[in-house]
C-alpha positions as CSV (number, residue, x, y, z in Angstrom):
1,X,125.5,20.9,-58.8
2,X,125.8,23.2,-61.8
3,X,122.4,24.6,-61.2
4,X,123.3,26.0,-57.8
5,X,126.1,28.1,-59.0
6,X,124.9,31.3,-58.1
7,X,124.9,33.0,-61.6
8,X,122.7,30.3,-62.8
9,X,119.8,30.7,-60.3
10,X,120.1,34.4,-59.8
11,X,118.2,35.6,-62.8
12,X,115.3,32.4,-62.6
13,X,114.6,33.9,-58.8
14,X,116.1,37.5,-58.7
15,X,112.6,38.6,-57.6
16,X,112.3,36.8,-54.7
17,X,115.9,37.3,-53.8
18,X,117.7,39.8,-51.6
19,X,119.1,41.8,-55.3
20,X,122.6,41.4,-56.3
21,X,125.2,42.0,-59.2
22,X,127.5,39.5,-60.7
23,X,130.9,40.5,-61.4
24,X,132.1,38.1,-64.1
25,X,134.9,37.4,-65.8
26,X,137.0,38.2,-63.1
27,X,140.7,39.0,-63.7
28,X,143.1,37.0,-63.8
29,X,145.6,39.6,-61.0
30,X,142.4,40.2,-58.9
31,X,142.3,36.0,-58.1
32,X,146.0,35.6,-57.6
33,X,145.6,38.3,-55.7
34,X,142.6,36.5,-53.3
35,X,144.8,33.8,-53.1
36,X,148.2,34.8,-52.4
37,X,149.5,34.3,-49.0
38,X,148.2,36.7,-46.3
39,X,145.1,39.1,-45.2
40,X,145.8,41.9,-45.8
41,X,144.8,44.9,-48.8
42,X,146.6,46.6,-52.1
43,X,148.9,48.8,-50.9
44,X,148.3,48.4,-47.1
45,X,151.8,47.8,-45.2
46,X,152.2,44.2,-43.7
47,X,154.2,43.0,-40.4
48,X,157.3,40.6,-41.2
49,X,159.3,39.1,-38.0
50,X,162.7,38.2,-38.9
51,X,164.0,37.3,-36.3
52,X,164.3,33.9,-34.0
53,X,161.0,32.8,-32.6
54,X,161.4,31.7,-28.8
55,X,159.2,29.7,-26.8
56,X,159.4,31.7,-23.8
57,X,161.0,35.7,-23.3
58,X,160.0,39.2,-24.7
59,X,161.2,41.0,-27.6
60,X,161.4,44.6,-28.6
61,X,160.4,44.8,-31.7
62,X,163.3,45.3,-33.3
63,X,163.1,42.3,-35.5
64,X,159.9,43.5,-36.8
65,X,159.8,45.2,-40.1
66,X,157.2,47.2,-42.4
67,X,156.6,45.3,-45.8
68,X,155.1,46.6,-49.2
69,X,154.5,43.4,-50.8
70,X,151.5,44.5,-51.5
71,X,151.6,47.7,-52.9
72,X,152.5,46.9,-56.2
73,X,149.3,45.0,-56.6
74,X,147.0,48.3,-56.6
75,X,148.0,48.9,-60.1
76,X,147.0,45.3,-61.3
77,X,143.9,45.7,-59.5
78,X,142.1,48.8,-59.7
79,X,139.9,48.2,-62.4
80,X,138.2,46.0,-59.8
81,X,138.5,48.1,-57.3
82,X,137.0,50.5,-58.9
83,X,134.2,47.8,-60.5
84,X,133.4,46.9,-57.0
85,X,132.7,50.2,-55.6
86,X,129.9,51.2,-58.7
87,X,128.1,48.0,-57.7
88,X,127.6,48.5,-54.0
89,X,126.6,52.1,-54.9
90,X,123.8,50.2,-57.3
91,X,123.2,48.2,-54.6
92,X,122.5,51.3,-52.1
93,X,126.1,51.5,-50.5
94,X,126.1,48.7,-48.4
95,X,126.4,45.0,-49.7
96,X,128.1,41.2,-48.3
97,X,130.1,39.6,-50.7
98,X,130.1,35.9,-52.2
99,X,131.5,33.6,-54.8
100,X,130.0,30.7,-57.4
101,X,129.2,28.8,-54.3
102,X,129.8,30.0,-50.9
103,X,129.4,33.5,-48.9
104,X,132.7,34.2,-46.1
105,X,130.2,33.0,-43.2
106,X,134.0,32.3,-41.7
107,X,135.8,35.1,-42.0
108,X,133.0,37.4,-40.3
109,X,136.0,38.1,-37.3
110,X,138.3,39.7,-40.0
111,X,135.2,42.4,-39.9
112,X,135.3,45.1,-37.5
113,X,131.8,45.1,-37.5
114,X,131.6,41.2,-36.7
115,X,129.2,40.6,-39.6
116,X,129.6,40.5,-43.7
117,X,128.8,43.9,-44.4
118,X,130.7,46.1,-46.6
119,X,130.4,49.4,-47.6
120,X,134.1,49.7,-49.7
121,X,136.1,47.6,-51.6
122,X,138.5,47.3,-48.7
123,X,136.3,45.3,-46.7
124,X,135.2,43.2,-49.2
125,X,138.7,42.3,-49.5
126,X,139.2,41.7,-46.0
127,X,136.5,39.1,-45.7
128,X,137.6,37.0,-49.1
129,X,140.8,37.3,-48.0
130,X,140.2,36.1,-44.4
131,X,137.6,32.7,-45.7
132,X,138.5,29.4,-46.0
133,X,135.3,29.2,-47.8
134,X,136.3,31.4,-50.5
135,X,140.0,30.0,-50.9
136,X,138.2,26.9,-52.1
137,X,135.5,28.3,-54.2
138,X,138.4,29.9,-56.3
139,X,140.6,26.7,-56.1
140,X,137.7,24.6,-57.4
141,X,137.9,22.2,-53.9
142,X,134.5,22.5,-53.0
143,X,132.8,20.5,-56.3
144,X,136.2,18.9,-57.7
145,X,134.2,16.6,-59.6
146,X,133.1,19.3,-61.7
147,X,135.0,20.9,-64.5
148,X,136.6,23.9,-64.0
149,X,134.4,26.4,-62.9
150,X,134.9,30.1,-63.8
151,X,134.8,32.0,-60.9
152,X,132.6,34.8,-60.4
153,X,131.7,37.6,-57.7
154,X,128.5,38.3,-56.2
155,X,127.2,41.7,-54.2
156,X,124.6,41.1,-52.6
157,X,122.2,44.1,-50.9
158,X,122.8,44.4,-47.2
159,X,120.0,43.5,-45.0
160,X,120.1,43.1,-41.3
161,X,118.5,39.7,-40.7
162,X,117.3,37.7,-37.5
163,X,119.1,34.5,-37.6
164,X,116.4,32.6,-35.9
165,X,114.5,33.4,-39.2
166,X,116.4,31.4,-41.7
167,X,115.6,28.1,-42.6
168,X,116.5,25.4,-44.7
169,X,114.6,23.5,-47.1
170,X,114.8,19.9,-48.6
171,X,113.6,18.6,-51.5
172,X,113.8,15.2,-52.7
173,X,112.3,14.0,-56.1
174,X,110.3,17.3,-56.7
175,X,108.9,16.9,-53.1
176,X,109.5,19.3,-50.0
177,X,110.2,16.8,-47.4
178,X,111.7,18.6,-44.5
179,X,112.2,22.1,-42.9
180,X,115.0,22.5,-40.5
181,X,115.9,25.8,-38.3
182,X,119.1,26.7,-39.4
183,X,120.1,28.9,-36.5
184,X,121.8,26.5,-33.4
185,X,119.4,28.4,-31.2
186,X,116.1,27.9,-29.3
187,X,113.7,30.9,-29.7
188,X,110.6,30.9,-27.8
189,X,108.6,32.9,-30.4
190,X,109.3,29.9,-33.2
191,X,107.3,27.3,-31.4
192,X,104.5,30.2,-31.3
193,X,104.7,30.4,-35.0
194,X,105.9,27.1,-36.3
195,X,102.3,26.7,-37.9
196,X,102.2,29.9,-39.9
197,X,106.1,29.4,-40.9
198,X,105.5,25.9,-42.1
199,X,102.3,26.9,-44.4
200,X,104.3,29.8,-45.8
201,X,107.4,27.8,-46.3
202,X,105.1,25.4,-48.5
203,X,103.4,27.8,-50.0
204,X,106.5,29.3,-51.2
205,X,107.5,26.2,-52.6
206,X,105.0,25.4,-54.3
207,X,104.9,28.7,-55.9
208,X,108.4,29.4,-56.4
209,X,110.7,26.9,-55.2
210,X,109.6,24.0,-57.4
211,X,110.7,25.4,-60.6
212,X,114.4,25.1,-59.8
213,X,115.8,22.8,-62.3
214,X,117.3,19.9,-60.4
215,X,115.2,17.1,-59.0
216,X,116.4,16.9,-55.1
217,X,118.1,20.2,-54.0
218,X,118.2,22.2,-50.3
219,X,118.0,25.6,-50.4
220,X,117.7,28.2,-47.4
221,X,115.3,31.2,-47.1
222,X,114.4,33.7,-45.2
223,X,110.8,34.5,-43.7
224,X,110.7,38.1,-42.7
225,X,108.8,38.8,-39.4
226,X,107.7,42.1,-39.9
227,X,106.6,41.8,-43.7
228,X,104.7,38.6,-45.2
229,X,107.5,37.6,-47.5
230,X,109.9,34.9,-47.9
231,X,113.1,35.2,-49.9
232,X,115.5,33.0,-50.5
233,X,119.1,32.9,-49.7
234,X,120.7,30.2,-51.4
235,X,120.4,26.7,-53.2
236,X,122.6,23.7,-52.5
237,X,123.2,20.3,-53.9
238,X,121.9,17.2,-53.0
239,X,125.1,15.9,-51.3
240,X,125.7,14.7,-47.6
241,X,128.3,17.9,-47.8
242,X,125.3,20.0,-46.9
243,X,124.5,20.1,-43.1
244,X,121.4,18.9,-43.0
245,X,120.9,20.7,-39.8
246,X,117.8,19.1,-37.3
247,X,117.3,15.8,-39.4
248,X,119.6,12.8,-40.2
249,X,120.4,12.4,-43.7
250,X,119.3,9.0,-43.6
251,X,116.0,10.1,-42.9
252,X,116.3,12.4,-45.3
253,X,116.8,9.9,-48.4
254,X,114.2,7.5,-46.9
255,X,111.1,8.4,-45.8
256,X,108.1,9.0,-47.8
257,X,106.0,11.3,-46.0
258,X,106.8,15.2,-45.4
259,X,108.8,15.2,-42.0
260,X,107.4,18.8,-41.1
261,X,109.0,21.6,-39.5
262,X,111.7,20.9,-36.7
263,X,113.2,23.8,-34.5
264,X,115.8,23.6,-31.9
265,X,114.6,22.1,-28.8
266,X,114.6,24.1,-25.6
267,X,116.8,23.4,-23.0
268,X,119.7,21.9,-25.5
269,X,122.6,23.2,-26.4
270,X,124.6,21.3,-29.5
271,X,127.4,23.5,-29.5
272,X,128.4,23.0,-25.5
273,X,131.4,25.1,-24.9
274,X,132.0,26.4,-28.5
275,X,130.7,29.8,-29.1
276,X,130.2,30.2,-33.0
277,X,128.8,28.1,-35.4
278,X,131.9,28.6,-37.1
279,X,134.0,27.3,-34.0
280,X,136.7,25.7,-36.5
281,X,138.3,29.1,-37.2
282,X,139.2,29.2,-33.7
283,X,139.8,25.0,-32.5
284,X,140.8,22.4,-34.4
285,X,138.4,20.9,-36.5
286,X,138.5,17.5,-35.6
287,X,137.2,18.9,-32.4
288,X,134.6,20.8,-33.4
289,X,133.4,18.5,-35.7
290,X,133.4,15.5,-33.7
291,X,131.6,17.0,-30.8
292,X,129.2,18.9,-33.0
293,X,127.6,15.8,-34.8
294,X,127.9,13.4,-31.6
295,X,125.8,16.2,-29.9
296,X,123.1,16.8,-32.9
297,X,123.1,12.6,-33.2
298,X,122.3,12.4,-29.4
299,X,119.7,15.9,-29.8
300,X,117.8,13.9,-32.3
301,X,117.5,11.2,-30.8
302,X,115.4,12.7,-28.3
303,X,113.5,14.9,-30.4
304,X,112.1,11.3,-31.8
305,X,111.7,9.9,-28.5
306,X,109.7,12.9,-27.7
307,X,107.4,12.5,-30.6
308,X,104.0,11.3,-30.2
């Protein structure tokens, strides 16, 4: 698990990753401030209700009140502020933010732009503030098993990338043995190319891939349409936490052959009436989770009955 902490692979692949910088130590007032109750930004003015919640009838705003918690935390902060804002100029003026482990894929409705792009401080703040993801990256929930972790955080340069063209990779016992879509999705033009992705997703393996340090991994990439490059996104334990997207984990840890390439089928739709992969920041989770894995169990089932 260790080797997929960001820092750790970063400088091993920088050059066939989308370039980044590492903010590390951070401070110790910059975390508590990630994690105190609340989304909101140093110094911005929050809404308090003080008055009696009712189940039905109007108020009229009188028992609403400005708050300046959060002012006093600009001070305590500003050195990262200010660290923050150098970086995504490095990086070109726009970047998305990350952590040791994860990236705010939750939290991209806290953006006004809908996606994890940030071009000031500010927003990065909004999306840390806003993830679930990141709240347990800092807490060390994700890996408890692990010793404390120092927290660190990653800009990454902005680039406006197709969905459909991410994929994830696994590896078991220094072997690629699957390829799995990633996006929930089915895209026309991916069946038209599955032989020309798969090569170049081996091929990329092969030469790159391979030399991460752990035995079985998954890591995602990207294959860019336009240009013939693959970069890759991110590495991930070995651990039935990872979605393991079009296959089965049990297939996974058992065959002994390369399963190939799988993309979404066409005319299946996982997902049913949910209308984000992230659906749990808007339903409860039980449902979304239960209905999302009985629907992939029943999807792959007939993607093997359709096999020759």
């Amino acid at each position: 698990v260790d080797n997929c902490a960001f820092s750790s692979w970063y400088p091993n692949f920088s050059r066939v990753t989308f370039k980044s910088e590492i903010i590390r130590p951070l401070d110790a007032e910059f975390v508590k401030y990630l994690l105190s109750d609340g989304v909101f930004v140093p110094g911005q003015k929050r809404m308090e209700y003080h008055g009696e919640l009712e189940e039905f009838g109007s108020s009229n705003g009188s028992d609403w009140s400005d708050s300046d918690d959060g002012g006093d935390v600009v001070e305590d902060i500003s050195s990262t502020t200010a660290e923050i804002s150098r970086r995504i100029e490095i990086l070109g003026g726009s970047a998305f933010p990350r952590t040791t482990w994860s990236a705010p894929t939750d939290a991209d409705w806290a953006s006004t732009t809908s996606t994890l792009e940030c071009k000031t401080p500010q927003d990065v703040y909004w999306l840390l503030k806003a993830s679930t993801k990141i709240a347990k990256d800092l807490l060390n929930e994700r890996y408890p098993a692990l010793a404390s972790v120092e927290p660190e955080l990653v800009l990454r340069k902005w680039a406006n990338l197709h969905p459909s063209m991410v994929f994830r990779c696994f590896v078991r016992n220094n072997s690629l043995i699957g390829i799995s879509q990633v996006d929930v999705q089915f895209h026309k033009f991916l069946s038209e190319m599955s032989a020309d992705i798969e090569q170049k997703l081996q091929k990329f393996f092969a030469a790159h891939a391979s030399k991460f340090p752990s035995e079985s991994y998954c890591y995602d990439v990207y294959v860019a349409r336009t240009v013939d490059r693959v970069l890759v996104m991110d590495f991930e334990p070995w651990s039935y936490s990872v979605d393991s997207c079009l296959f089965e984990w049990r297939e996974l840890c058992t065959t002994a052959q390369f399963l190939g390439l799988r993309l979404f089928p066409e005319g299946v739709n996982p997902l049913g009436h949910f209308s984000a992969k992230y659906s749990s920041s808007r339903f409860p989770i039980e449902m979304t989770a239960d209905a999302y894995h009985a629907s992939v169990a029943t999807m792959i089932e007939r993607m093997k009955s359709e096999q020759p």
